[in-house]
N, C-alpha and C positions, 0 to 999 in steps of 0.2 A: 504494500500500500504506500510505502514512504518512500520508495520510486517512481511510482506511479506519480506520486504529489509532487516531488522534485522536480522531475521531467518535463513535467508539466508547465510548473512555474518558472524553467529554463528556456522551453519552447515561447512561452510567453513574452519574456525577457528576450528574446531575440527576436521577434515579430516588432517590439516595441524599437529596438536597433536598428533594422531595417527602414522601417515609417521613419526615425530619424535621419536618416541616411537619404532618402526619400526626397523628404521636406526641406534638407538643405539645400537640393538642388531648385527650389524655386526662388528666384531672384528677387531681392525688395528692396531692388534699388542703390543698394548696395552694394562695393566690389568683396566678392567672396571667392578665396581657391575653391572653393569644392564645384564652384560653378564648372570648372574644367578638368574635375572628375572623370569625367570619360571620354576625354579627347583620348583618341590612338593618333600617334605619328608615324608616319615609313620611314624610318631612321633605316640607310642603307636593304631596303626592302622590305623588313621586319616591323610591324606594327609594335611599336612602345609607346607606353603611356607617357603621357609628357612630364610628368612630376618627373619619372627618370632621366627626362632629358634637361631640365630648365629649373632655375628655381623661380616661383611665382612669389611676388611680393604685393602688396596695399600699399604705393605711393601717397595716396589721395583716397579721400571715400568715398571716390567712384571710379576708379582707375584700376586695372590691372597690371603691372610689370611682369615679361615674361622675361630671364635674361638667362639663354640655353647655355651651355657649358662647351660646347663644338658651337661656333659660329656658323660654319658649313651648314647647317640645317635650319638655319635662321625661314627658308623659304617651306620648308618641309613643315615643319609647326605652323607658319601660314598657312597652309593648305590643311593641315589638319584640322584644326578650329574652324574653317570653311566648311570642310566634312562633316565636323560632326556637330553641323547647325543647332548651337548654344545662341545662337541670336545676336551676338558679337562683331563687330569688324574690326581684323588686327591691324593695326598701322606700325608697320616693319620701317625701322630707320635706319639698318644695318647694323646695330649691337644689340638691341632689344626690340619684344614688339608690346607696343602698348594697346590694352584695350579699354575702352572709354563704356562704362553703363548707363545706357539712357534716361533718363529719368522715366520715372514709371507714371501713365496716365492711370485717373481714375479707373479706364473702363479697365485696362490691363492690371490693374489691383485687383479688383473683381473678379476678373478669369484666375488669378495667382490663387487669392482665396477660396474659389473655386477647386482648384487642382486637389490645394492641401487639406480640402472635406473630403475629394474624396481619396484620397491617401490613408488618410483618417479610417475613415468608414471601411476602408480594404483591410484596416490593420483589427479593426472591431468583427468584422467578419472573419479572419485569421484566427483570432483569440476565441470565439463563439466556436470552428471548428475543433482548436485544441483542448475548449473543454466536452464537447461533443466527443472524442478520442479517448479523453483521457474517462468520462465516467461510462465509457463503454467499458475498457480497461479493468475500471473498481468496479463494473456487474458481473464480469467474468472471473473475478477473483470468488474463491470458495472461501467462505469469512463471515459472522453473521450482520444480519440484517442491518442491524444495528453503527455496525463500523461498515459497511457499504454507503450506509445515510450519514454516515458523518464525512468521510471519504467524499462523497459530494458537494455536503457541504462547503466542506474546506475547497475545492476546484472553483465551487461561488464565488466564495473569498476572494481569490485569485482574484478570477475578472471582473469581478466588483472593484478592486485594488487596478488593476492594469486599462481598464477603463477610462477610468478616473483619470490615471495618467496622462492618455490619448486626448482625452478633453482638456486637458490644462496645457498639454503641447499646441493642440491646436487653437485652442484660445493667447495665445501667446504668439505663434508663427500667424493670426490675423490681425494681432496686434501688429505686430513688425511691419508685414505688408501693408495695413490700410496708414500708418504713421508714414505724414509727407515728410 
């Protein structure tokens, strides 16, 4: 049973990881690394993540600095940010490229907000499945009655607790977003 409940509340705990992971990628106007998260670049053929290739820095709080460590591939991280349409235009000056975050209009707060409900809502339907799993789990167990219904209980707990969490992340990332 105290596997079952660990398990559980670890699966939990990483669905919650994820949705943060997630929700960083929505822009609020602000220059953030994670926004270039999943640029791949063709570093001599080979698709590499750009963190490997460049260090990114926050000049300005709304600026990117990209300043690669091989200058030769200065064009190559250009095209890759093109690729993997982040909504960005790099402006390459020959030792760094910068990129500028547009100021975010109302109505694209809204869509942003948007995203991160339902981010949200995916992560509350992920956690409803693992407790769906997990008290299948505690009915298959031979145990009585009694510590099956508590065994439940407690899985409640959980996503009553992990819940909560989702709600106060995402009341928070609409804060960020709808703040000019």
């Amino acid at each position: 049973m105290n596997d079952i409940l660990m398990e559980t509340e670890l699966k939990m705990e990483t669905a919650i990881e994820s949705m943060d992971k997630r929700l960083l990628n929505i822009r609020a106007g602000r220059a953030n690394p994670a926004i270039l998260d999943g640029v791949m670049v063709a570093y001599y053929g080979v698709p590499t993540p750009l963190k490997q290739l460049a260090t990114i820095s926050v000049p300005e709080a709304r600026q990117l600095m990209i300043k690669p460590f091989d200058r030769s591939c200065l064009s190559a991280i250009e095209k890759g940010i093109y690729e993997a349409n982040v909504g960005l235009t790099p402006n390459n000056n020959g030792e760094v490229i910068i990129l500028n975050i547009p100021v975010l209009t109302e109505e694209t707060r809204r869509d942003y907000v948007k995203q991160a409900k339902t981010i949200t809502e995916e992560c509350k339907i992920a956690l409803r499945n693992i407790r769906q799993d997990a008290n299948n789990d505690i009915k298959k167990l031979e145990v009585p009655e009694d510590d099956i219904k508590n065994g439940q209980d407690e899985v409640q707990e959980y996503i009553n607790k992990y819940n909560k969490i989702v709600d106060e992340k995402l009341k928070v990332k609409e804060q960020e977003l709808m703040t000019v």
